[in-house]
Every structure is written in structure tokens, then in C-alpha cells.
mmCIF file of the N, C-alpha and C atoms, coordinates in Angstrom:
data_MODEL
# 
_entry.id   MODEL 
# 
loop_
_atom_site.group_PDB 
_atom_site.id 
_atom_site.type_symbol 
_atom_site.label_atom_id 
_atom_site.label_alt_id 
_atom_site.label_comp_id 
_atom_site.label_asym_id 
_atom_site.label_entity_id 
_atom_site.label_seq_id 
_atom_site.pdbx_PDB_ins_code 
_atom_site.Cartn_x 
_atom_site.Cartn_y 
_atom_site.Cartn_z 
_atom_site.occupancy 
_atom_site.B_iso_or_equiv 
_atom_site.pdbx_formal_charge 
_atom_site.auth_seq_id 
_atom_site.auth_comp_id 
_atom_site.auth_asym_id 
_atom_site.auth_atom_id 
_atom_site.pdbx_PDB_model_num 
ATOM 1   N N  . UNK A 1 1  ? 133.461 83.868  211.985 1.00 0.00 ? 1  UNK A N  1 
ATOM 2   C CA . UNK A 1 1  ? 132.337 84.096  211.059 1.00 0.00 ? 1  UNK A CA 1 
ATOM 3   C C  . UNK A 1 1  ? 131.765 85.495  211.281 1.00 0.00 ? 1  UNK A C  1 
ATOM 4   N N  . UNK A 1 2  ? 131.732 86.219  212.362 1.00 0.00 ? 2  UNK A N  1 
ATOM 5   C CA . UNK A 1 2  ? 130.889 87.201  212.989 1.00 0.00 ? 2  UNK A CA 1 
ATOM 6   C C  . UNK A 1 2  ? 131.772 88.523  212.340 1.00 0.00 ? 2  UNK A C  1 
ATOM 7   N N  . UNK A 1 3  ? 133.125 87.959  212.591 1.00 0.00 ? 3  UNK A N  1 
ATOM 8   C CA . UNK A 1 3  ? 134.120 89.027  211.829 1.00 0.00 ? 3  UNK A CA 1 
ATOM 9   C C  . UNK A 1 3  ? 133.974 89.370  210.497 1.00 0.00 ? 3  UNK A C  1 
ATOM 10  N N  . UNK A 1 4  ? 134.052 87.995  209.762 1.00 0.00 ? 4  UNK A N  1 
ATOM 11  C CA . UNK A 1 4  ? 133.777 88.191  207.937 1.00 0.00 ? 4  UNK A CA 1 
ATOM 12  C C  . UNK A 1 4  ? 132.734 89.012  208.055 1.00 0.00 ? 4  UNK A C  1 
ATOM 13  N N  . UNK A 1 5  ? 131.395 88.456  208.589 1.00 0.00 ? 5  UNK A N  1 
ATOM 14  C CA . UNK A 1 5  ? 130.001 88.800  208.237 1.00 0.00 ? 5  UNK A CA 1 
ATOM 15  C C  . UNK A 1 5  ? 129.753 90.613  208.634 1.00 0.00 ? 5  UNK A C  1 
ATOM 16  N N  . UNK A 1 6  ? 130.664 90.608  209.619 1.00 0.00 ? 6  UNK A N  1 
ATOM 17  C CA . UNK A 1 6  ? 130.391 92.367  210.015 1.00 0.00 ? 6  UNK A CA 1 
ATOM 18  C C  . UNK A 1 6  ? 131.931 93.368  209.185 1.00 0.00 ? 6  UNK A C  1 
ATOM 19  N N  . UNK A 1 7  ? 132.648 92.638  208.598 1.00 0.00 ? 7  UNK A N  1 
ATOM 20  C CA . UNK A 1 7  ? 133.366 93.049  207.546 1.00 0.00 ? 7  UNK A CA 1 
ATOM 21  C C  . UNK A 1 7  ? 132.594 93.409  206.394 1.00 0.00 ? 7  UNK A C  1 
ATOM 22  N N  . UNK A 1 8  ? 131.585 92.222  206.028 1.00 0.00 ? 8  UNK A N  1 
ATOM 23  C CA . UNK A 1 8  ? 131.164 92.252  204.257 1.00 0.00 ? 8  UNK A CA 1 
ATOM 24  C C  . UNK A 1 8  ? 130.241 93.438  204.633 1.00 0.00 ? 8  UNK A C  1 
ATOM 25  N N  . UNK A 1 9  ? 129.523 93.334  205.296 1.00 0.00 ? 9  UNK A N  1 
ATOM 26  C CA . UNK A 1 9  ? 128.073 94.280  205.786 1.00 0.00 ? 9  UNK A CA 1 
ATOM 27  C C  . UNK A 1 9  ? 129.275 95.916  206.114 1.00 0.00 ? 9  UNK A C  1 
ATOM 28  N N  . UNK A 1 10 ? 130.338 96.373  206.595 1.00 0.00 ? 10 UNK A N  1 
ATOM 29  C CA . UNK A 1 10 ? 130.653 97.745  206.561 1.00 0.00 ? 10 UNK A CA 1 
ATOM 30  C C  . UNK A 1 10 ? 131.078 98.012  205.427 1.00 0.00 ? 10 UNK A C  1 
ATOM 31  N N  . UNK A 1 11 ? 131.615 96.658  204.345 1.00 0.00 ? 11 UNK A N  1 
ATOM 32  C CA . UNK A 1 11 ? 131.963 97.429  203.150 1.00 0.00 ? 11 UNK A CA 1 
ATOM 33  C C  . UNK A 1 11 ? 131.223 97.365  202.212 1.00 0.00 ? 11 UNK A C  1 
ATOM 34  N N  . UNK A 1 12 ? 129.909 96.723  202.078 1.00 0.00 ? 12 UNK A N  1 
ATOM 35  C CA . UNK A 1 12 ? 128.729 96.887  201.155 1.00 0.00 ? 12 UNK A CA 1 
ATOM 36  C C  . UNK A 1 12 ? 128.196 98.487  202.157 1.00 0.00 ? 12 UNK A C  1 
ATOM 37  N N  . UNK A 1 13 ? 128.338 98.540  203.071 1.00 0.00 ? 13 UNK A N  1 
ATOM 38  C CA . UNK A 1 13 ? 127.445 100.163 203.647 1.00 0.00 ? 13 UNK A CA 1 
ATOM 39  C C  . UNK A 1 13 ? 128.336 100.896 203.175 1.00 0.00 ? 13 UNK A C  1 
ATOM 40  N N  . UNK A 1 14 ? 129.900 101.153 203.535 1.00 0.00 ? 14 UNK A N  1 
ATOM 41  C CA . UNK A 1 14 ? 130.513 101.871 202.469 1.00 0.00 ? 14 UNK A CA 1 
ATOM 42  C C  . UNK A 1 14 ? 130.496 102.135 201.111 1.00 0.00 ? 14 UNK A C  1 
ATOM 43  N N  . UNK A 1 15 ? 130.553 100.973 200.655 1.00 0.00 ? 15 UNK A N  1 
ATOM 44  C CA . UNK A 1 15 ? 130.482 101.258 199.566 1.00 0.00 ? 15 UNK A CA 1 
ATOM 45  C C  . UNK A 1 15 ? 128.917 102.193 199.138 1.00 0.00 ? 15 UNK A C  1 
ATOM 46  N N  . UNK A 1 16 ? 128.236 101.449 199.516 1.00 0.00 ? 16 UNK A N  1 
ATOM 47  C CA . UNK A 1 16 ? 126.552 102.164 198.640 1.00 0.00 ? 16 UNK A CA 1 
ATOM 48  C C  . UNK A 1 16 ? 126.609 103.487 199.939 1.00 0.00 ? 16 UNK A C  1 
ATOM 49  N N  . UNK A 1 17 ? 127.574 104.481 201.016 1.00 0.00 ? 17 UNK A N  1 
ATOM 50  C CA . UNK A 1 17 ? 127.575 105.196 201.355 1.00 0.00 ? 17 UNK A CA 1 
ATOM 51  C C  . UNK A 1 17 ? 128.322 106.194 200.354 1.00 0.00 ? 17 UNK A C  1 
ATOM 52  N N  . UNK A 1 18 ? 129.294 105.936 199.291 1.00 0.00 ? 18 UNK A N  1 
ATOM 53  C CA . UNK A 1 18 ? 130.271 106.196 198.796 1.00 0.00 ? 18 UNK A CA 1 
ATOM 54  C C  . UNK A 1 18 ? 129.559 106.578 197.469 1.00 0.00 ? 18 UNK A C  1 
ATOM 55  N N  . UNK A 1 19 ? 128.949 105.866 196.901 1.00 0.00 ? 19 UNK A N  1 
ATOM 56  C CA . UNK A 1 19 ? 128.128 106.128 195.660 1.00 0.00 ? 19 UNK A CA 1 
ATOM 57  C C  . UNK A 1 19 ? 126.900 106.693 196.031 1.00 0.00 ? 19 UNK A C  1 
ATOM 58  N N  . UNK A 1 20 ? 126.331 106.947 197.283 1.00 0.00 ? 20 UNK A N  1 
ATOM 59  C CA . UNK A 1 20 ? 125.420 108.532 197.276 1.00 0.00 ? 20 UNK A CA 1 
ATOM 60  C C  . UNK A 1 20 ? 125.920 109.304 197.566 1.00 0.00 ? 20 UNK A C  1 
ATOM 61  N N  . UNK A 1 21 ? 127.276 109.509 198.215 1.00 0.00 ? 21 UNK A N  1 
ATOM 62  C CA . UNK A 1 21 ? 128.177 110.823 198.085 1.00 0.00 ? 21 UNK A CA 1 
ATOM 63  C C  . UNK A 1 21 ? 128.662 111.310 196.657 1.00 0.00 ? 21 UNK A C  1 
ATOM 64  N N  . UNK A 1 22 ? 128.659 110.541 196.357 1.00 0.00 ? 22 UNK A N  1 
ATOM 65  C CA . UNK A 1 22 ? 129.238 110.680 194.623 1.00 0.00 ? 22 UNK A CA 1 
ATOM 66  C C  . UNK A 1 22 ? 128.004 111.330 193.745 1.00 0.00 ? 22 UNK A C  1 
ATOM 67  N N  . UNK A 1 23 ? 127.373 110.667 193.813 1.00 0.00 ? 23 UNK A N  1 
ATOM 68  C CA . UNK A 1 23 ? 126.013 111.025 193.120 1.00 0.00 ? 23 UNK A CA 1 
ATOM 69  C C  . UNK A 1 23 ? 126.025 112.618 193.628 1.00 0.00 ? 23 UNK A C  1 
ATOM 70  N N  . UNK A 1 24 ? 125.556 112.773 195.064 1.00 0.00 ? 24 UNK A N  1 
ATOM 71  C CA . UNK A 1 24 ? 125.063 114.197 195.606 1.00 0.00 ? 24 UNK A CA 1 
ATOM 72  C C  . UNK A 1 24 ? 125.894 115.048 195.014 1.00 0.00 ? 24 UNK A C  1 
ATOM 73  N N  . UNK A 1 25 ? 128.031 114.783 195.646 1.00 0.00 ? 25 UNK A N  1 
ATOM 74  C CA . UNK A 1 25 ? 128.250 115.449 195.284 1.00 0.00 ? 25 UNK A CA 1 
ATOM 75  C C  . UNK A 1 25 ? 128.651 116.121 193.352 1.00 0.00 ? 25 UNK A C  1 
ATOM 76  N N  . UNK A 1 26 ? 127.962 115.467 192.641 1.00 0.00 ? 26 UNK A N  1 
ATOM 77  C CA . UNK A 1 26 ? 128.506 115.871 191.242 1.00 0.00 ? 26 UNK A CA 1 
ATOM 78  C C  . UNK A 1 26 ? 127.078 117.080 190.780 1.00 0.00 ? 26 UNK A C  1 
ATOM 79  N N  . UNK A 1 27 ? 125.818 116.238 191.903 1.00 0.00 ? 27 UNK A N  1 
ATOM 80  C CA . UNK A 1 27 ? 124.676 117.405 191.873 1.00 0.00 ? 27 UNK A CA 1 
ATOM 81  C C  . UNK A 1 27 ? 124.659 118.676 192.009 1.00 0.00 ? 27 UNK A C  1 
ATOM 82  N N  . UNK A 1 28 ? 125.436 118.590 193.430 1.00 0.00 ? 28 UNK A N  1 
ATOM 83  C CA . UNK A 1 28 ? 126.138 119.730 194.250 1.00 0.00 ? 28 UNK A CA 1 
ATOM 84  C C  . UNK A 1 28 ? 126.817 120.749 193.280 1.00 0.00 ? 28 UNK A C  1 
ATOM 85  N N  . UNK A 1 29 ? 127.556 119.570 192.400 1.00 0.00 ? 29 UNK A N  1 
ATOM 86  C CA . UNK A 1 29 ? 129.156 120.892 191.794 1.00 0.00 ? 29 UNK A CA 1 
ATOM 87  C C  . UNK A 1 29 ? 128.161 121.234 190.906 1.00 0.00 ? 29 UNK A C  1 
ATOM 88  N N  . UNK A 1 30 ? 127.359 121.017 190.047 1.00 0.00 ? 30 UNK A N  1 
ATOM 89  C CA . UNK A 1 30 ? 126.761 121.237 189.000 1.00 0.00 ? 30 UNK A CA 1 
ATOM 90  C C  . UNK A 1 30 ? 126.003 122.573 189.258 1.00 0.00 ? 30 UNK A C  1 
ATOM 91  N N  . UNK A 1 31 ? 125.633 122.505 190.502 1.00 0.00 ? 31 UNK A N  1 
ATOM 92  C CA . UNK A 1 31 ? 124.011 123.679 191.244 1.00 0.00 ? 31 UNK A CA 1 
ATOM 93  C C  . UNK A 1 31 ? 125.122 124.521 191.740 1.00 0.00 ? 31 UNK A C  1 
ATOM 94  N N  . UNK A 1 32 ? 126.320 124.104 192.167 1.00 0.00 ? 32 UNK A N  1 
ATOM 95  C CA . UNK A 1 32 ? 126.866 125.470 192.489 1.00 0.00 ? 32 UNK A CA 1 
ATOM 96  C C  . UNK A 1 32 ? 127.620 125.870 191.426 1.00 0.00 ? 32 UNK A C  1 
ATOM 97  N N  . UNK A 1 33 ? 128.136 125.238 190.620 1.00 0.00 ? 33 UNK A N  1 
ATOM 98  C CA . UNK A 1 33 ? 128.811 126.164 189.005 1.00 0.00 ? 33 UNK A CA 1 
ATOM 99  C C  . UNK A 1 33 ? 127.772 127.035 188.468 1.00 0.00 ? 33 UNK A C  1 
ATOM 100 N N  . UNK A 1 34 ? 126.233 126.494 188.033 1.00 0.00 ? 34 UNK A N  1 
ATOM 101 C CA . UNK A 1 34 ? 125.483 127.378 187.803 1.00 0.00 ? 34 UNK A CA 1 
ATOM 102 C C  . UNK A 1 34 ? 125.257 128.402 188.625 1.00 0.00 ? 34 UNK A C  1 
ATOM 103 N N  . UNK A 1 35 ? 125.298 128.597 189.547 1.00 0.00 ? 35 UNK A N  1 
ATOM 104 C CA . UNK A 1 35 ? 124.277 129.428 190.814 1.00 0.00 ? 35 UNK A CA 1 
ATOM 105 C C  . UNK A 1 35 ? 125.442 130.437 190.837 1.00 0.00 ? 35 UNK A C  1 
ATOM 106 N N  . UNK A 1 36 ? 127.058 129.776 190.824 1.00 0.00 ? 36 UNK A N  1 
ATOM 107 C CA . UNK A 1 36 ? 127.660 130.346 191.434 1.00 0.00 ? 36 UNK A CA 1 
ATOM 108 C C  . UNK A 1 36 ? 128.182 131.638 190.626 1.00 0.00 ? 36 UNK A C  1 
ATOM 109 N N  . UNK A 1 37 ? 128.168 131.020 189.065 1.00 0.00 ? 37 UNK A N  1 
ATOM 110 C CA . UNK A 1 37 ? 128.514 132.242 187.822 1.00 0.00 ? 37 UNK A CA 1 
ATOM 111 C C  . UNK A 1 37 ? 127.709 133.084 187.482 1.00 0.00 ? 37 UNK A C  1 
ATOM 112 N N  . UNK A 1 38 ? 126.611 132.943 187.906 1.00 0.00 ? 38 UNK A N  1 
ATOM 113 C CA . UNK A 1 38 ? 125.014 134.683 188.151 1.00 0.00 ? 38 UNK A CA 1 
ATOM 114 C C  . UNK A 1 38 ? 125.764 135.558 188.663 1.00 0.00 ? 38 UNK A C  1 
ATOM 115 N N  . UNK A 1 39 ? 125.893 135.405 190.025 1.00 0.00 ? 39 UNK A N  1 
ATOM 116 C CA . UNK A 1 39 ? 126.262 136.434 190.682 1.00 0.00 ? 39 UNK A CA 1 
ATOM 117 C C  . UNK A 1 39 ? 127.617 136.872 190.423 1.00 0.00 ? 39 UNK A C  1 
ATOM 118 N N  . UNK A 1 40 ? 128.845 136.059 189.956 1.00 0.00 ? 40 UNK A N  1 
ATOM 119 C CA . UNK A 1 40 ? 129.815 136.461 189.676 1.00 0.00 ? 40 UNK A CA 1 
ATOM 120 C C  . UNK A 1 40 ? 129.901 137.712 188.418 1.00 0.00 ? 40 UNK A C  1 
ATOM 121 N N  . UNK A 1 41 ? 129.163 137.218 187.516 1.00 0.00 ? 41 UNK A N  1 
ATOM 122 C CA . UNK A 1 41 ? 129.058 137.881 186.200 1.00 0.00 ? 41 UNK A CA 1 
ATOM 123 C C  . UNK A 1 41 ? 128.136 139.378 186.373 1.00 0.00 ? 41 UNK A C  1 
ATOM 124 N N  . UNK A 1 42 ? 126.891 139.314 187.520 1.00 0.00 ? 42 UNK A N  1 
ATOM 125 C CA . UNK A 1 42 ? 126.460 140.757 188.257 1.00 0.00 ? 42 UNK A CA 1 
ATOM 126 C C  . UNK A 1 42 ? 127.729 141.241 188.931 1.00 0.00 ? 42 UNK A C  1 
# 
């Protein structure tokens, strides 16, 4: 039981670890495409 139960609990933390990486990183690409084509284009 201790096995299932500390199975379900790392892959519900994965998972909802996985979808705020996702989230951040699409924030991320977005702030650095903008940020990053200023200075390219100076």
C-alpha cells in the first residue's frame, strides 16, 4: 500500500511539477523573443 500511495503522490507532484515548467517556460520563450529582437535589430 505504502508503495502505490508514494507512487500516486510522485506522479501527481510530477505531474503539477511539469505543468509549472510548462507554463514558466512558454513565459520565458515569449520575454526572451521579445527582449531578445531589440537589441538584435540595434
Amino acid at each position: 500500500v505504502s508503495m502505490g500511495g508514494t507512487s500516486l503522490l510522485f506522479t501527481s507532484i510530477a505531474f503539477g511539477i511539469i505543468l509549472s515548467v510548462s507554463k514558466d517556460v512558454e513565459e520565458y520563450g515569449s520575454k526572451k523573443i521579445i527582449v531578445g529582437e531589440i537589441p538584435a535589430m540595434g
